[in-house]
Phi, psi and omega in degrees: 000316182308299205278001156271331172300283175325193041191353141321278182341291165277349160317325175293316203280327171319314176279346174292309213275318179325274212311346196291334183276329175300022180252339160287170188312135169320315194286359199230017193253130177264077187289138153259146138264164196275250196349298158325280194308306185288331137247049171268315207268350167296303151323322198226353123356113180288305198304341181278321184297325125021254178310294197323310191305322218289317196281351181268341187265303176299314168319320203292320190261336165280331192269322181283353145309266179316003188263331170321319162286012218269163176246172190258157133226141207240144189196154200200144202216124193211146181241141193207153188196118218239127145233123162267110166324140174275151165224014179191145182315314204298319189310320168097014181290184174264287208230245154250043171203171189227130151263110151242133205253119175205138184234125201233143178212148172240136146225137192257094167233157194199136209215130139291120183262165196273058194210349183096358178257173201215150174221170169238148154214123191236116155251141203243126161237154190207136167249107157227152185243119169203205188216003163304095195341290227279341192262169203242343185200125206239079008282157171255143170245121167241148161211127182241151162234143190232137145235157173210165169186152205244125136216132195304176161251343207219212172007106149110356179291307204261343198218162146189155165002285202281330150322292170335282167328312204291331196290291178322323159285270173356313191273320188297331139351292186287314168325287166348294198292304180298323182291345195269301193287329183303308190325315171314303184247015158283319167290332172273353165303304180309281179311017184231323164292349171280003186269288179307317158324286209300298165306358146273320153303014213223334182299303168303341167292307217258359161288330157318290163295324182310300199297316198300319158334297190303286173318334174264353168289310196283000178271283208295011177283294212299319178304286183338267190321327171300291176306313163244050155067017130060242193213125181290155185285345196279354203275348199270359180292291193304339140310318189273358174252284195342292168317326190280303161314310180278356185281316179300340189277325158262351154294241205325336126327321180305308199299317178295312204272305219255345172286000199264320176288330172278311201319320184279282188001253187301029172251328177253306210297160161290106192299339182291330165317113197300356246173353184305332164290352198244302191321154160259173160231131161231114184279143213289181163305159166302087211302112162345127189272113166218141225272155223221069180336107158274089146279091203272346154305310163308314175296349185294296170342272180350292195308316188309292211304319230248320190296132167336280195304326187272336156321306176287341138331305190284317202263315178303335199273330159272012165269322187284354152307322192273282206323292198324293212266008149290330202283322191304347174240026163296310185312324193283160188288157178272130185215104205221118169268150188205119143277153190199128180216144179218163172221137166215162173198157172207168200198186206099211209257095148303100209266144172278083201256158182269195170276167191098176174225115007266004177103162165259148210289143182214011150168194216240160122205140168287129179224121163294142223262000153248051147293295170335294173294324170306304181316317258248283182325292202285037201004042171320321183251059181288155167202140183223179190193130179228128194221148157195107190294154161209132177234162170184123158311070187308157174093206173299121156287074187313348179278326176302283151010276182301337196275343208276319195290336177301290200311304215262346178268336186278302194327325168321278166335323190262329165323303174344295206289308178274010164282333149273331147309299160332320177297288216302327187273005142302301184305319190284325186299320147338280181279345152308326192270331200274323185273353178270314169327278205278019187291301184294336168318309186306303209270006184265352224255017212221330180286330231237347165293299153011303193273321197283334134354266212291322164316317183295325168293341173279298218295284184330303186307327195258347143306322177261004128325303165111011201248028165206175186231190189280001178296299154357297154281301148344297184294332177275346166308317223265245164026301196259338175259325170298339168283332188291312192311329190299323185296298207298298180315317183317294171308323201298291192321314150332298209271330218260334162299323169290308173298328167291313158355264156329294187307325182270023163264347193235322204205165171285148183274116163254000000 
C-alpha cells in the first residue's frame, strides 16, 4: 500500500511540472531530461572547460621535464688569420712578419640519460696555412674524434634532479586528472539539484495557483451568500484578502521558477548561445520514484578507495616520497667514473727538408684528408683517460638537512591523509542518515497532506452546513497547500540526498 501511494506521488508532481512551463512558444522551449542536462553541461560547462586545460598543461610540464634528457647538437665553421711581427732569427718569417691562416669546423652531439649519466662526442677538422720556416706542413690538415662520458655511482645513480622534476610533474599530472574528475562530478551533483531545485519550483507554482483557485472560488461563494443575506458583508474583506495573499504567495513563486531556471540555465546550456537568456526549459517527466537501498558500510569502503580529495592526498604524499628519496641520495658521497677516449690524424702537403737547420725544402708529399680519416678510423693515434672522482662535504651537510625536514613533512601528511579518512567516512555516514530521513520524510509527509485533504473537505460541508465559518476554510486551504510543499520538498530533497550519496563516495560535497 506505502509503496502505491510514493508512486502517486510522483505522477502528481509530473502533471504539476509540464504544464507550468508549457506556456512559452513550442519554438523557444528547451525539454530537458536530468541525464540530457547532465550531459550538456559536461560539453558546454564554463568551470569543466576550465578544469580540462589544467591536465594539458601538466602534459606541457612532463615533456619539459623529460626534454633534460633530449641530446643536443652542436656545430660550428669558424675562419681565422694571425699576422706576427719577427722579433727573433727563431721565428721563421721570410720577412718581418709570420702569417697564420686556420679555417676550423665542429661538429658535436651530447645527451644526459635518463640513469644519470652523460656523454659528449666532438669531431674537429682544421685547415692551416702558415709561412713559418720551421713548419713541415703548409696547408695541414688535422681531424680529432673525442668521446667522454661521466657516470655518478653513488649521488646522482638512482635519483638526480632531473629525475626528480620528471616523478613530480609526472605525479602533478596524475592530480590534475583527479582534479579534472572531482570538477566532473562536483557538476554533475550542481546539474542534477539545479534540476530538481527547478521542478519543486516549478511544482510548488502550481500548488499555488491550486490555492489561489480554492480562495478565489471561496470569495465568489462567499459574496453569493452575501447577496442572498447569509452572510454578513464584512465576511467578503477576509476573503478578498486571503486571494490577494495567495496572489502575492504566486508572483514569488513566478519569481522562484525563474530564478531556478537561469540557475540550471548556466549550468548546462552554451552561453555563447544567441537566445541564452530568451529560451524556456521544460522538463521532461520525472524518473519513477524508487525507493533506494543505503548501504552505508559500502559506501564508506567506496570513499576511502574512489574520493577525489583522498587520491590528492595520496598522490602528494608519493611526490613527498620522490623528494626523501632525492635528498636520502643526495646524503652519499658523489662518487663520479670519467671515460675520455680520442683520436687524431693529419695530412696535408708535407715538405721533404735536406740537411741542416732547418734544412731546404727538396720536395712534397701529399697526404689527403682521407688519409686523415683513415688515422682516425684505423685508431693510429689513440689516446684515452679513466678518472675517478670523489667528494663528500665535512661539517653540516644541507642535503641531510632537506632529508631531515622531508621526513618530518611526509610523517606530516600522512597523519593528514588519515585524519581525512576519518572526516569521509563521517561525511558518506552524514548522508546515509540525511537520505534514510528524508525516505520517512516522503511517506509521512504524503499522510499528512492526505488528512489536510480530508479536513478541507469536512470544513466546506460544515460551512455549507452552516456549522463553520470562513475562517476556517481559509485556514485549511493554507494548511493543506502548505503540507502539498511539504510534501514536494520531501521528494525533491529525497532525489537530492540520493545524489549527495553517490557523490560523497567520488568527490566532497562543497
Amino acid at each position: 500500500m506505502k509503496s502505491v501511494r510514493i508512486g502517486c506521488l510522483i505522477t502528481l508532481v509530473c502533471s504539476m511540472i509540464v504544464p507550468a512551463s508549457a506556456q512559452a512558444p513550442a519554438s523557444n522551449v528547451r525539454l530537458l531530461t536530468v541525464e540530457d542536462a547532465v550531459r550538456m553541461a559536461l560539453e558546454n560547462n564554463l568551470g569543466i572547460r576550465v578544469a580540462r586545460v589544467e591536465p594539458q598543461l601538466q602534459d606541457l610540464n612532463v615533456a619539459l621535464a623529460r626534454a633534460s634528457w633530449s641530446p643536443t647538437f652542436t656545430s660550428m665553421l669558424q675562419s681565422a688569420s694571425t699576422d706576427s711581427p719577427s722579433n727573433s732569427f727563431l721565428s721563421g718569417a721570410l720577412g718581418t712578419k709570420t702569417r697564420d691562416a686556420r679555417i676550423n669546423s665542429n661538429v658535436g652531439l651530447a645527451q644526459t640519460l635518463p640513469w644519470g649519466g652523460s656523454y659528449n662526442i666532438g669531431w674537429d677538422s682544421v685547415r692551416s696555412t702558415t709561412t713559418n720556416l720551421f713548419s713541415n706542413f703548409s696547408p695541414q690538415l688535422r681531424s680529432s674524434l673525442a668521446l667522454s662520458y661521466r657516470q655518478p655511482l653513488l649521488r646522482g645513480f638512482s635519483i638526480d634532479s632531473v629525475r626528480q622534476q620528471v616523478l613530480v610533474s609526472e605525479k602533478n599530472r596524475e592530480i590534475a586528472n583527479v582534479s579534472l574528475q572531482e570538477t566532473i562530478a562536483s557538476t554533475s551533483r550542481a546539474v542534477r539539484h539545479a534540476y530538481w531545485d527547478l521542478a519543486f519550483a516549478i511544482a510548488s507554482l502550481d500548488v499555488h495557483r491550486q490555492s489561489l483557485d480554492l480562495a478565489t472560488e471561496s470569495l465568489r461563494n462567499t459574496r453569493a451568500r452575501i447577496e442572498i443575506g447569509t452572510a454578513a458583508p464584512i465576511d467578503s474583506i477576509e476573503a478578498e484578502a486571503e486571494v490577494a495573499l495567495r496572489e502575492e504567495a504566486v508572483v514569488l513563486g513566478e519569481a522562484q521558477v525563474a530564478t531556478a531556471e537561469d540557475a540550471l540555465r548556466a549550468l548546462v546550456y552554451d552561453p555563447a548561445a544567441d537566445d541564452f537568456w530568451t529560451f524556456r526549459i521544460e522538463l521532461a517527466n520525472l524518473p519513477p520514484f524508487v525507493l533506494t537501498t543505503i548501504d552505508i558500510e559500502t559506501a564508506m569502503r567506496n570513499a576511502l578507495d574512489q574520493r577525489s580529495d583522498l587520491q590528492q592526498s595520496r598522490k602528494a604524499l608519493e611526490t613527498q616520497a620522490v623528494h626523501m628519496r632525492y635528498f636520502r641520495n643526495q646524503t652519499l658521497p658523489d662518487v663520479t667514473a670519467s671515460f675520455d677516449y680520442g683520436l687524431t690524424g693529419l695530412g696535408g702537403t708535407e715538405f721533404v727538408r735536406g740537411q741542416g737547420f732547418p734544412g731546404p725544402i727538396i720536395g712534397k708529399t701529399q697526404r689527403s684528408f682521407v688519409n686523415v680519416v683513415g688515422n682516425l678510423f684505423g685508431n693510429e693515434f689513440p689516446s684515452w683517460t679513466v678518472s675517478l672522482d670523489v667528494s663528500y662535504p665535512i661539517g653540516t651537510n644541507p642535503q641531510g638537512v632537506e632529508l631531515a625536514k622531508t621526513r618530518l613533512q611526509y610523517s606530516q601528511q600522512q597523519a593528514q591523509l588519515r585524519n581525512a579518512e576519518l572526516e569521509v567516512e563521517a561525511q558518506v555516514r552524514e548522508a546515509g542518515r540525511q537520505a534514510l530521513t528524508n525516505q520517512q520524510r516522503v511517506a509521512t509527509t504524503a499522510v499528512a497532506r492526505q488528512l489536510s485533504e480530508r479536513r478541507l473537505e469536512a470544513e466546506d460541508r460544515k460551512l455549507a452546513a452552516g456549522t463553520s465559518t470562513s475562517f476556517f476554510v481559509f485556514q485549511a486551504q493554507r494548511d493543506l497547500a502548505q503540507a502539498r510543499n511539504n510534501e514536494l520538498q520531501a521528494i525533491i530533497d529525497y532525489h537530492r540526498s540520493i545524489v549527495d550519496f553517490v557523490t560523497v563516495q567520488e568527490v566532497p560535497l562543497r
